[in-house]
N, C-alpha and C positions, 0 to 999 in steps of 0.2 A: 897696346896698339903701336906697330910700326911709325916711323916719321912719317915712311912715304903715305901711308895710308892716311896721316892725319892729317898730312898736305894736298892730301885727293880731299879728303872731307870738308878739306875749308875750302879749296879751290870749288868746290863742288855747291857751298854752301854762298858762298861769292856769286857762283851764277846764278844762282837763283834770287837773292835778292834781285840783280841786274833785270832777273825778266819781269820780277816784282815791278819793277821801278817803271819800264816801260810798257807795261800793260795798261794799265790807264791810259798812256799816249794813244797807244793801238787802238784800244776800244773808241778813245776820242776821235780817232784820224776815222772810224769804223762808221761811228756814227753820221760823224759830218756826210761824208762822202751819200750814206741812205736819205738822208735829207736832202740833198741837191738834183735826188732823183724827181721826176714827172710822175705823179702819180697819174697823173689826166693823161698819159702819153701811153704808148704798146711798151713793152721793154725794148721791142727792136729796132726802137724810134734811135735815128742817129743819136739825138741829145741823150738817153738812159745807157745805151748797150755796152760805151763806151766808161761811164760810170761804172756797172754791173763787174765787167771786166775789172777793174779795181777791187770792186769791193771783194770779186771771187779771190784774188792773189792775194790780200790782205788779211781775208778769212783762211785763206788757205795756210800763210805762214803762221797765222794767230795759232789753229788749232794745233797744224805740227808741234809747236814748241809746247805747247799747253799741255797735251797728250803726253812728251819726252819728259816732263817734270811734272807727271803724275796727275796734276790740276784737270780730274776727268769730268767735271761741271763744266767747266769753261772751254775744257776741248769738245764735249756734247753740242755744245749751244755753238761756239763759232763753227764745228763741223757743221750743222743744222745750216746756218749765212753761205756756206761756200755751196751747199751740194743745191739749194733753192737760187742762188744766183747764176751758176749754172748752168739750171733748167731752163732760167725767164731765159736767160741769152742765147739760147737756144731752141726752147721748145714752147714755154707756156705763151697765153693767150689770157690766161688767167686772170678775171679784172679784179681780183683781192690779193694779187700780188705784192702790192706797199705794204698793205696792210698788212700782210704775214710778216715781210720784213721786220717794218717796224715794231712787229711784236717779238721776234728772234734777239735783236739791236736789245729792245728793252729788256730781256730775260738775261741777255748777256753783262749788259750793263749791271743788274742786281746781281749777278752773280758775284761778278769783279767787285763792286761794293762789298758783298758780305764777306770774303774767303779774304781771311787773314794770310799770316805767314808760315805754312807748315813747315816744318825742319825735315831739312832738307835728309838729314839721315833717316829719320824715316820712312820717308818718300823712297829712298833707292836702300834701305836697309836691308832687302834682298841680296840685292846687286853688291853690295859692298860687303858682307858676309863672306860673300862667296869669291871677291878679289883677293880677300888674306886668308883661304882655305886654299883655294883654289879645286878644279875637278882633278881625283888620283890620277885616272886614266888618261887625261889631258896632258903631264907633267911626264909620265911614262914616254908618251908617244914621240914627246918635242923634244924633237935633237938642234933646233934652232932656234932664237931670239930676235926680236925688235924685226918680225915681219911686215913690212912697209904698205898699207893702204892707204889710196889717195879716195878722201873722200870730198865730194863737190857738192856744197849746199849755202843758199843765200843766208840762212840762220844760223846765222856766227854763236847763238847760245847755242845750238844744237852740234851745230860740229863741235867746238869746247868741249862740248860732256862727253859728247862722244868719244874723243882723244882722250879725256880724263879717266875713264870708264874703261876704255881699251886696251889701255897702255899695262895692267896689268892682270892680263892676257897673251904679253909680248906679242901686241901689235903696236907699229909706230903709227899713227895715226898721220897724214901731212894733209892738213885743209884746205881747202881752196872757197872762197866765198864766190867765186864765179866760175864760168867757164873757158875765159880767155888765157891763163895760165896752163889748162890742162895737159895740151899737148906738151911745154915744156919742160913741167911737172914730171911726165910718163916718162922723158931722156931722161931727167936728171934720178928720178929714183928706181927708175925699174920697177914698179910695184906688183905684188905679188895678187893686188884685186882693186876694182874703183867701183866707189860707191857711190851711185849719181844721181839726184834730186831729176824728179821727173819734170817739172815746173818752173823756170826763173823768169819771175816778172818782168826784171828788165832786159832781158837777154831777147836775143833777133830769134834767136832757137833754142828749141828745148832740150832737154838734157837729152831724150833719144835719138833727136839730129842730129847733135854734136856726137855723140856714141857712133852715129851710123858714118859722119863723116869719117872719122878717127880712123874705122874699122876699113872701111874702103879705102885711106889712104896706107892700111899695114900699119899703122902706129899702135896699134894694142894687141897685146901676147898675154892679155891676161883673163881671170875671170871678170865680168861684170857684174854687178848686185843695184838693180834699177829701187829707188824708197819712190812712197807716193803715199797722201792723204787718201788716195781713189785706191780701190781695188776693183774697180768692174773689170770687165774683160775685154771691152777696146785696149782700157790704157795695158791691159799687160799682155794681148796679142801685138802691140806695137811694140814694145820692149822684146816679144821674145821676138821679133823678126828684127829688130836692131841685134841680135846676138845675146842678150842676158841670158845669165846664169843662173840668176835668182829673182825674187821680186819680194820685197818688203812692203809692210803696210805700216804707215806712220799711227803713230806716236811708237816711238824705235822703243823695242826691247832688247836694252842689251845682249844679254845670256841669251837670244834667237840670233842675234845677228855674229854674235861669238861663233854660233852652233855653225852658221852658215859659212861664215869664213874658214874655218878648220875644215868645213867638207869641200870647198872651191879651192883649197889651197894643197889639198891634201896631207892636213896633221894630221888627220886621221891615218893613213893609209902608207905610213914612213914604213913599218914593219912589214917582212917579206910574208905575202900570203902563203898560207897549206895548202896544197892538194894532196887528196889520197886517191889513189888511183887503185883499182878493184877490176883484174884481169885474170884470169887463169894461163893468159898466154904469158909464159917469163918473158919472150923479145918482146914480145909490143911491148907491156907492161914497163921494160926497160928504156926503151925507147920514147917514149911518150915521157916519164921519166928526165932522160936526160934535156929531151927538148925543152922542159917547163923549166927546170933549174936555169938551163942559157938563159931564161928570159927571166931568172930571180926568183921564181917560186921555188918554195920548200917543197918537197915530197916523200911519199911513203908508197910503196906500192905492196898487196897483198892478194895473194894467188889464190888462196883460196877463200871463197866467199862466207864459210861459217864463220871466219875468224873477222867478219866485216864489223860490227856492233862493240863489239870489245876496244878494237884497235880506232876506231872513231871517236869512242867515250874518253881516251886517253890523247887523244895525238888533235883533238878539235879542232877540223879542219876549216877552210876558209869553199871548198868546193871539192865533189866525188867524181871521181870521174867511172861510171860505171860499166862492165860490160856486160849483156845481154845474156848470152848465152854460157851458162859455166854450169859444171857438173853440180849435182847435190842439193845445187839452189839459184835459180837464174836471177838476172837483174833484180825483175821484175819486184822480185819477195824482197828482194832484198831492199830495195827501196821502200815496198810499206812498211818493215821491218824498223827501218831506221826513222821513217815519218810517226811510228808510232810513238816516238820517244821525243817529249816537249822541247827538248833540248837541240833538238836538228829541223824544228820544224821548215826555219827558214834558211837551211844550208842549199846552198844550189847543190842535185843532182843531177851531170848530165852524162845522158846513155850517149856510149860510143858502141856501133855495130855495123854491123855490113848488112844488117837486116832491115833496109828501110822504107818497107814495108807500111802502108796507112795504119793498118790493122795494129803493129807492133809499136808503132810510132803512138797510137791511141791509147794503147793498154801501158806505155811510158808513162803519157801524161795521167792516166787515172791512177797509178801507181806510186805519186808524187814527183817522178818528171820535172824538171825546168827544161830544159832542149832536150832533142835528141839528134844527133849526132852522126854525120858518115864519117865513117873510120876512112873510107878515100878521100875527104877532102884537105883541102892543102893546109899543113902546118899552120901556116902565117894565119890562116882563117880561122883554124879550130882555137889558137889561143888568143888571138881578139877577142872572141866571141866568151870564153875563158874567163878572160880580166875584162870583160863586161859584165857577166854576172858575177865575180868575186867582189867587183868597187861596187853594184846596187846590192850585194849582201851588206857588206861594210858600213855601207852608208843606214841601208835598216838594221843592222844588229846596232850600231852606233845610240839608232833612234829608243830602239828597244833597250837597251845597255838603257838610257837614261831612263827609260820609263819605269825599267826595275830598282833603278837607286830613286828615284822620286815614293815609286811603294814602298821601300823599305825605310826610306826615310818617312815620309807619310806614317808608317804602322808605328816605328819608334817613337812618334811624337807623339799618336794616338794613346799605344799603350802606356807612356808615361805619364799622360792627362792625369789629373784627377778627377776634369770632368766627364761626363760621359757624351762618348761623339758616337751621334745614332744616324747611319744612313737605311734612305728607304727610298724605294723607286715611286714611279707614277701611280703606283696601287695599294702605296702606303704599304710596301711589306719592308719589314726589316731585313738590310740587306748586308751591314756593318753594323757591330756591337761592341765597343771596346770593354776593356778592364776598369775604365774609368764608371763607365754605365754598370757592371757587374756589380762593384760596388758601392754605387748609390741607390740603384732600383733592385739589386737581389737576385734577378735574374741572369743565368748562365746564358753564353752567346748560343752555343746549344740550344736553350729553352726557346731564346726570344729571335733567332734568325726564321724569316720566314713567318712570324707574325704581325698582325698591324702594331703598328705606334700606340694605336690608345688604348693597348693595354693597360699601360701605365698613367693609363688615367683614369679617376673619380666620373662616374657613373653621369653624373651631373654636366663633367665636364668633356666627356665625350663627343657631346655631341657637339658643344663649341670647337671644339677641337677640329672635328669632320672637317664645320664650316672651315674654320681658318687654315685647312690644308688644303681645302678645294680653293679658295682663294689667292693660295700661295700658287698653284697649277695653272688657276686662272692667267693671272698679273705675272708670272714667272715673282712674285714675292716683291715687285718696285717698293711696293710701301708698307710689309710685314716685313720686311728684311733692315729696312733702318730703323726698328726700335727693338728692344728687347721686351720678351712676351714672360709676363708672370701669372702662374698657374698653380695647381698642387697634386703631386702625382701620388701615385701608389704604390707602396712598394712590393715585391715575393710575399710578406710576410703582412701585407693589407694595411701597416703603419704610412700613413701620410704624412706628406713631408712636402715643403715649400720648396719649390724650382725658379730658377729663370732661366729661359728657353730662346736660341737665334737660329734662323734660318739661312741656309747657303744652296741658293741653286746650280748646278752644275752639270754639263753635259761631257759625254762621251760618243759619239759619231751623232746618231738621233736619237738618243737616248737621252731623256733628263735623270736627274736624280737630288734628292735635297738629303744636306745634311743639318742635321741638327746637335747644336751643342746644350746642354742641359748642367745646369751647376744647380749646387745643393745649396738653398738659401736659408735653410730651416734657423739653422745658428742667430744668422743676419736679421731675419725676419722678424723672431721671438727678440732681440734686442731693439728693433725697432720700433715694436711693439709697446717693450717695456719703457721705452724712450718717450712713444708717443702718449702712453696712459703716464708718464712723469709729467710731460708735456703738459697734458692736458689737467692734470690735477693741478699744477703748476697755476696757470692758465685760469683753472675753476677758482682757486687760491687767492689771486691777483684780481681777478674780477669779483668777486665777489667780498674781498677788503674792507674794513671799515674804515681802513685809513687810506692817502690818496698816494697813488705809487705812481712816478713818473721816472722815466729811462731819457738820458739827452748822450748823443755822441761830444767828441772834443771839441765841435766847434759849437756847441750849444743847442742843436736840434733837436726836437722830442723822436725819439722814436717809437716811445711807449707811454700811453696813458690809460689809467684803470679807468672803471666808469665813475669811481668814486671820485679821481681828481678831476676831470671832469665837471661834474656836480658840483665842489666845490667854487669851481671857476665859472659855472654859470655855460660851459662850452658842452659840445659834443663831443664825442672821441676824437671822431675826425677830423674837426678843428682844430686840435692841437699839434695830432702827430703832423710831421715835416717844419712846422712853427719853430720860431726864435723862443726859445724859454722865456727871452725877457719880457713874452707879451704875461704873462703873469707877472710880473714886478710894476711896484709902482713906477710911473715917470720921474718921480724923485729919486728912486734908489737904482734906474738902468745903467748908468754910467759903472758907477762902482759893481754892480752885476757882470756887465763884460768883462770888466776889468778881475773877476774872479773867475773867469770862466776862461780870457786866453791866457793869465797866469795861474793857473790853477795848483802846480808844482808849487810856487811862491804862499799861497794862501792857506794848504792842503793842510800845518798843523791846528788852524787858527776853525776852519771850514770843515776838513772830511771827520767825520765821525762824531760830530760834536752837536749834540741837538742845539739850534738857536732860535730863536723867537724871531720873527720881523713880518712885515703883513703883506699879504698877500690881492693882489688885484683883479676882481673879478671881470665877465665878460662885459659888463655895463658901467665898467668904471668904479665902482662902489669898493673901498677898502676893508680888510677884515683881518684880525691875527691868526699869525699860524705857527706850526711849532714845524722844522725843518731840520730831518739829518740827511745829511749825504754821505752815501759809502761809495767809491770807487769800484770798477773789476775791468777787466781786462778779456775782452773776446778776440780773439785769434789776431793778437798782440796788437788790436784798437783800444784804447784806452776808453771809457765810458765810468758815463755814473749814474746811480741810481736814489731818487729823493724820495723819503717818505715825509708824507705830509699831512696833517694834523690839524684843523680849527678849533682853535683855543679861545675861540670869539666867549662862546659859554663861560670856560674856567675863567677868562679874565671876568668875565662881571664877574661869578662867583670870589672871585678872591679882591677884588674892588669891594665888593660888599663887605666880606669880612674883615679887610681893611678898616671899613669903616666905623663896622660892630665892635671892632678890637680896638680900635681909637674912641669910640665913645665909652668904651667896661672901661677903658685905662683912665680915661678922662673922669669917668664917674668914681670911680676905686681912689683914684685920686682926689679928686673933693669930697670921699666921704674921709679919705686918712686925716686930709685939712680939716675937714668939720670936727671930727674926735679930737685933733691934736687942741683944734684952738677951745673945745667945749671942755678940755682936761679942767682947767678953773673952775668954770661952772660947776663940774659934777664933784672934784674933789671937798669946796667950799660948804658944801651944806653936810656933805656926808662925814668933815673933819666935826664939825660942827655938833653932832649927834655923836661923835666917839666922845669928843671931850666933856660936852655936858653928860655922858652916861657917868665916865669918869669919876666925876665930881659927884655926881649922887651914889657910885658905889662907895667912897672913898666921903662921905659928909659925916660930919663927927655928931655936931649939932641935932641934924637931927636922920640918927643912923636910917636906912631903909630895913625892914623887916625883910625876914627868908626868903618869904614868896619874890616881894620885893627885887632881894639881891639876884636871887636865879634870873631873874625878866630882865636885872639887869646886864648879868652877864651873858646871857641869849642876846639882847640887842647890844653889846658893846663884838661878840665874837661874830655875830651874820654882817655887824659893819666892816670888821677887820677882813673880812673874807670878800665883801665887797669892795671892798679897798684895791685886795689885791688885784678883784680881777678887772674891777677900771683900769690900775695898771698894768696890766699886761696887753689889754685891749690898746690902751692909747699907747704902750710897748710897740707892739706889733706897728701900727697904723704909722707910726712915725718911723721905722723902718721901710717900709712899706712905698712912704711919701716920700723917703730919704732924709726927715728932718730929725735924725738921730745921731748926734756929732759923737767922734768916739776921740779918748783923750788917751796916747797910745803911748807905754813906757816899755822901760823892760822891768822884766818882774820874774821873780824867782819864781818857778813853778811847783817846786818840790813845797819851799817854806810856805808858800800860799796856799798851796794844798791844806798842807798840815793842819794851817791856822785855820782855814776855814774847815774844815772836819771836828776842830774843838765846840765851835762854834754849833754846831749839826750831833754832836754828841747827847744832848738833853732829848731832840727829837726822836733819837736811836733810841735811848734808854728808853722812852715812855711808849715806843712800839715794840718793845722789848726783841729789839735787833740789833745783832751784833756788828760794831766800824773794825774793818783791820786793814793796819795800814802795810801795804808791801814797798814801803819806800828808804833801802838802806844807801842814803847817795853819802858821800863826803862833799861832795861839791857842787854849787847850786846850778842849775840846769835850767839858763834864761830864755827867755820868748818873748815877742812884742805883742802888747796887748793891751785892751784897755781897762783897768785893774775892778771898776764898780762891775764893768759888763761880763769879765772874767767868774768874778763872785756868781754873779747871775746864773751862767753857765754851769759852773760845778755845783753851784744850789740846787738848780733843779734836777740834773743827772742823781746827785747824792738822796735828793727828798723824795723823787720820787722811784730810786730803787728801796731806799726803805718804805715809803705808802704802799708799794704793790709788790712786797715780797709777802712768806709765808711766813707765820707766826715761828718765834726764837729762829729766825732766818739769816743769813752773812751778807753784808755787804763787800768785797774785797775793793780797795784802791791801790792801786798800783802806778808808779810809771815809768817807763822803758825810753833808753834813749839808743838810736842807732838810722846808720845813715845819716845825720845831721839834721837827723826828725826826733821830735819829743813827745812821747805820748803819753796822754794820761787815758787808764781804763777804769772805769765802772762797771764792777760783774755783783749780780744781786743773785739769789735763791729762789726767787720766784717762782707764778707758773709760766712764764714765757709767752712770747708770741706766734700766732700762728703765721705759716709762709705765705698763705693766700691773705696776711693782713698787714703784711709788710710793707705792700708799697705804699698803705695811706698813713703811714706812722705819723709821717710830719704834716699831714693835711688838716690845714685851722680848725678846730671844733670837733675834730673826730677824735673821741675817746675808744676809737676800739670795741666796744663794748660796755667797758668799765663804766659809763653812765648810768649801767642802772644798779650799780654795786654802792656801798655802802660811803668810799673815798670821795673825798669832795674833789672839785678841779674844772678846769676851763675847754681841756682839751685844744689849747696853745703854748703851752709852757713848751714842748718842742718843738714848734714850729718856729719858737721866737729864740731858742738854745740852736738851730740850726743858725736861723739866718743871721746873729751874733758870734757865732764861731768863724760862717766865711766870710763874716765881715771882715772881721781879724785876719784873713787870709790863713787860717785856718782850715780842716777839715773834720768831719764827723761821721762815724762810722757804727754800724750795728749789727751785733748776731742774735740770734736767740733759738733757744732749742723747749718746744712747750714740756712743761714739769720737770724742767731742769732750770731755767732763770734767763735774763738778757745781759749782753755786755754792750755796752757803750763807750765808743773810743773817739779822744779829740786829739786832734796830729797838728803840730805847729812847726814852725822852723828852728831850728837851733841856734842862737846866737852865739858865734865864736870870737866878735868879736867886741866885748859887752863898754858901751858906753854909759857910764851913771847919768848923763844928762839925760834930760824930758825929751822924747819925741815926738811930736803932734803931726795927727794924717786927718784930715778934713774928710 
């Protein structure tokens, strides 16, 4: 875009704010004035008329400007105030006259209210297109620049655009906001045309008196172009007897008053017109000839009349001059000859003959004729009469020239559509069919010119269709024409397909015609679709929730509530949404709520995405727990958050309960460990009791016991010893258990202590006739902290009991491995193993696995009580087993590197 262009668009864009600004004033100044009028009074009461008169000039300049900046609501309605004030001051009698008023005032006024600020390049994006293109043929013709019009108008916005508007055009535009400069205006610039406001409120006279004085006093040599809000035909039979030239009708169109100026100025008309002269007489022909040239026409002259058609097509003249009588082929023919060819239709032909005759003079004109012509009459008159009809051809080919670049522009836009643009007349036939329409409905222009429009529609919708064209005829389309109409047409090929459809009424002399644009919405439609069935599953989703879904924007307001939070809250939907979130919070916790809500950025690691517990406030005040996560998102860059929400009223009792029941087992678990630990006395005490006196009766010299005897006694000395054990491991357990098992923690060689306790366990190997082997070749002793009786405990029963549950002449292997600063000892037996699904209760009190109903005596705690004695040690214990292959059993400790002989004691 040029500077200059873009200093017209902001100057352009400047005024229009400006009339922005003072349209309210207007309307205000508009209204007052309707108000001060007498309703109880005639309009022609001195007190109103004189009002009336205001308000007509007020109304008058309103709509001008309104109409010139496009604003055609507001030029409607003040035009409507000027042309009723008018009438009362003149004609009506009318006694609903205020009241019409004041109903036009109030329409106006709502108008002004609702009509924002349109941009301005919009508004004239015609007009300015066409500034920095400019017309070809326009540019051709101008052999001059910055042709000077004085234009006179009270509406200093309208003159402005106009000069803005004009200037590139190369016309200088020089304004005048009154009348009293003008005559000094005409000396000083010579202007080539003046353009004169019919109307000035505050002026003695009107712009066609001041014209009429001007002209009587000789002061203007120019064209005149009278503007006016009015077009009846007083105001423009008084204009044309002031001498205008032209007459506009306001709200000003550029590009018309351009058209008009070029044809008063004559830019049109800089190039020397053609004449082709058509005589069989060489002297005349020559003559006629040289006269037209002295006066600047071009010419050609051709004697014989066959060779008229050819030499015409080529040489395109401006006017024929014809003769009548010529051998082979007279005027006459030769005129329909040339009318039959679209290209001459509006060339003036005029007959020159000495033949003039009614008769011959008749069969001119029906021949295609413009004059007819005495070859006796005087030079000076025949070419007057000449460049009469040469400057009205001009002037209409000019007309025509533009109406054929408006169609060919028109078809270019058309055929580049992709929509299809469908014209029909008053009787629904198709009368234009683009490329666009071909290929959306299928049908060739061919097929479909000449038939109705609702071809292309569904059977069903036909006959709506009827309707809403008979409507559109009716209304001329007032109020089908501002929405766009959605339908489903059909295409060549019977596949339907989604449309939106707008209507354009438009005339050509008396002729209406609508066109219609139709775009293919099939694409848009089925994604809308899809949109709305996400939508709505979305929607089904959220409502129908078991948890409570609440939407709040960044300042805290709900925008969304499921029925389930809701429910929760003791509310209605409807209650919530537009609500402060914080009426869900307690009054204790509101403060700190805002305060996470207008720092939210601040709190968002501690808050978004984090489920939290805190209670929730119902509609009656009544508090309850809830579980609360908030995730953020972002809609068309508003920040927003979305809560889901949870009553946990239930789980908290549930887990208050089980709190409870868990504190009463522990409590009980624990006075039963205290009860065993402190009854250890008791039970040991009578049961030592019964070993030692068996004792002494196996072992009495005196007086021995018999066989029978002995076996009873070694039966009850070995079910005490086995009851022995398992009181201790019972009261074992329970004092670890209770925690009353103190561990006395040294360092101790793990390899030697192995050893020595495997010597130990060798008599029990031998008498299960199973083999110990020891895989342990260290040089250097490999210590651990531990506590040395509990220690023993441990490798006793891993050792005892892979020989009780192996297989007869079975291995036991010991081993241990030092690495990573870990020390392990393994226990792998021969056994038949353990099954995987019996793994996880290995260590569980009292469960033997099975083994309970097998032959092996046992407690089914020896592991349980090898476990919790290894972590005591901070230790660990570990197990594989594969069934009819055996189990290994591995304890892992720390490795001491740096071995202190002192005693270490860990409470």
């Amino acid at each position: 875009m040029s500077d200059d262009l873009e200093a017209t668009l902001k100057r352009m864009d400047e005024l229009q704010i400006a009339f922005l600004a003072k349209l309210g004033e207007k309307v205000k100044e508009l209204s007052r004035l309707i108000l001060l009028l007498d309703a109880t009074l005639s309009p022609h009461d001195k007190k109103n008329k004189p009002l009336l008169v205001e308000i007509n000039q007020l109304s008058h300049s309103l709509a001008g400007t309104a109409g010139t900046f496009k604003h055609t609501s507001i030029y409607t309605k003040a035009k409507a105030i000027e042309t009723l004030s008018d009438d009362l001051s003149k004609f009506s009698e009318n006694l609903k006259w205020y009241k019409l008023l004041i109903e036009l005032i109030s329409a106006l006024r709502a108008e002004v209210k609702l009509s924002g600020r349109p941009s301005i390049v919009e508004n004239f994006s015609s007009s300015i297109h066409n500034l920095e293109s400019k017309d070809t043929d326009h540019k051709e013709n101008l052999d001059f620049k910055n042709c000077t019009v004085i234009v006179v108008d009270d509406d200093e916005l309208l003159v402005t655009l106009i000069k803005e508007q004009a200037k590139h055009f190369e016309y200088n535009i020089i304004p005048l906001l009154s009348t009293e400069d003008l005559e000094e205006a005409i000396d000083e610039h010579q202007p080539m045309a003046i353009l004169m406001d019919v109307v000035f409120p505050d002026a003695k006279h009107s712009g066609i008196e001041i014209i009429n004085q001007l002209k009587a006093q000789n002061k203007i040599h120019c064209p005149v172009i009278f503007m006016s809000n009015r077009c009846d035909v007083v105001v423009r039979l008084d204009a044309l007897r002031a001498g205008s030239d032209a007459f506009i009708v306001k709200p000003i169109e550029i590009l018309e008053l351009i058209r008009v100026l070029d044809r008063l100025t004559q830019k049109l008309s800089r190039k020397k017109s053609r004449i082709l002269i058509v005589d069989d007489e060489p002297v005349t022909a020559e003559l006629y000839k040289l006269t037209l040239e002295k006066e600047g026409f071009i010419c050609t002259v051709i004697l014989d009349a066959m060779e008229v058609f050819n030499k015409a097509l080529s040489f395109q003249p401006d006017a024929i001059l014809l003769d009548v009588n010529m051998p082979n082929c007279n005027g006459f023919e030769v005129a329909e000859i040339i009318r039959q060819d679209d290209s001459f239709t509006h060339v003036p032909i005029l007959f020159l003959t000495t033949d003039n005759t009614s008769k011959s003079e008749i069969q001119a004109m029906k021949s295609g004729g413009d004059d007819f012509l005495d070859k006796n009459e005087k030079f000076s008159t025949l070419i007057e009469i000449i460049k009469g009809h040469v400057q009205r051809y001009k002037e209409l080919d000019s007309v025509l020239s533009r109406l054929k670049r408006d169609e060919v522009r028109f078809r270019s836009v058309t055929s580049s559509s992709s929509d299809a643009i469908i014209t029909v007349d008053t009787k629904n036939r198709i009368i234009f069919w683009n490329e666009g329409a071909e290929n959306i409905l299928g049908y060739h222009s061919l097929e479909a010119i000449g038939q109705p429009l609702d071809i292309i529609f569904t059977d069903e919708d036909k006959e709506k269709y009827q309707h809403g064209f008979e409507e559109v005829i009716k209304n001329e389309g007032e109020q089908l024409l501002r929405h766009r109409l959605e339908s489903v047409a059909v295409r060549k090929d019977k596949v339907h397909i989604d449309i939106e459809l707008t209507y354009t009424v438009w005339r050509s002399g008396n002729e209406k015609f609508y066109t219609s644009i139709i775009r293919d919405v099939t694409e848009r439609k089925k994604i809308e679709r899809e949109l709305y069935h996400k939508e709505a599953s979305l929607n089904a989703i959220v409502s129908s929730s078991g948890e409570g879904i609440v939407t709040i924007n960044s300042a805290g307001i709900i925008e969304m509530a499921n029925p389930k939070a809701a429910q929760l809250f003791g509310y209605q939907v409807d209650e919530l949404v537009g609500k402060n979130v914080a009426i869900l919070v307690p009054d204790s916790e509101k403060k700190q709520h805002d305060d996470y809500v207008r720092h939210s950025e601040i709190h968002a690691p501690r808050v978004i995405n984090n489920a939290r517990e805190l209670q929730g406030q119902r509609k009656d005040g009544s508090l309850f727990a809830l579980e609360l996560n908030v995730s953020p998102m972002n809609v068309e860059g508003e920040r927003k958050f979305v809560g889901i929400l949870h009553d946990i009223s239930t789980r908290k009792s549930y887990i208050d309960e089980l709190s409870a029941a868990k504190e009463g087992a522990e409590a009980a678990n624990k006075a039963k460990s205290q009860f065993l630990s402190s009854m250890s006395h008791e039970l040991r005490t009578p049961l030592n009791a019964i070993l030692g006196f068996t004792q002494i009766l196996q072992t009495d010299d005196e007086e021995p016991p018999t066989t029978d005897q002995l076996d009873s006694l070694d039966h009850i000395y070995n079910s005490g010893m086995h009851l022995l054990a398992l009181i201790t491991e019972v009261l074992d357990l329970s004092r670890i258990e209770s925690g009353n098992l103190p561990l006395d923690i040294e360092n101790i060689d793990l390899v030697n202590f192995t050893h020595k306790t495997l010597i130990q366990l060798n008599p029990l190997a031998v008498k299960a006739d199973i083999q110990l082997k020891e895989v342990m070749d260290f040089k250097k002793p490999l210590f651990i902290a531990a506590d040395k009786v509990k220690l023993k405990q441990v490798i006793n029963n891993l050792l005892s009991n892979a020989i009780k549950y192996n297989r007869p002449k079975g291995l036991v292997i010991i081993s241990i491995v030092e690495e990573n600063a870990k020390v392990r000892l393994l226990v792998k037996d021969t056994g038949k193993g353990i099954a995987k699904n019996a793994m996880k209760d290995l260590f569980t009190p009292f469960n033997r696995l099975g083994a309970e109903s097998g032959s092996i005596e046992g407690t089914g705690i020896g592991l349980t009580i090898t476990q919790k004695l290894v972590e005591m040690m901070n230790g660990k214990i570990l197990v594989s087993s594969k069934l009819n292959e055996g189990t290994s059993f591995t304890i892992e400790f720390d490795l001491l590197a740096d071995i202190k002989q002192n005693k270490i004691t860990d409470s």
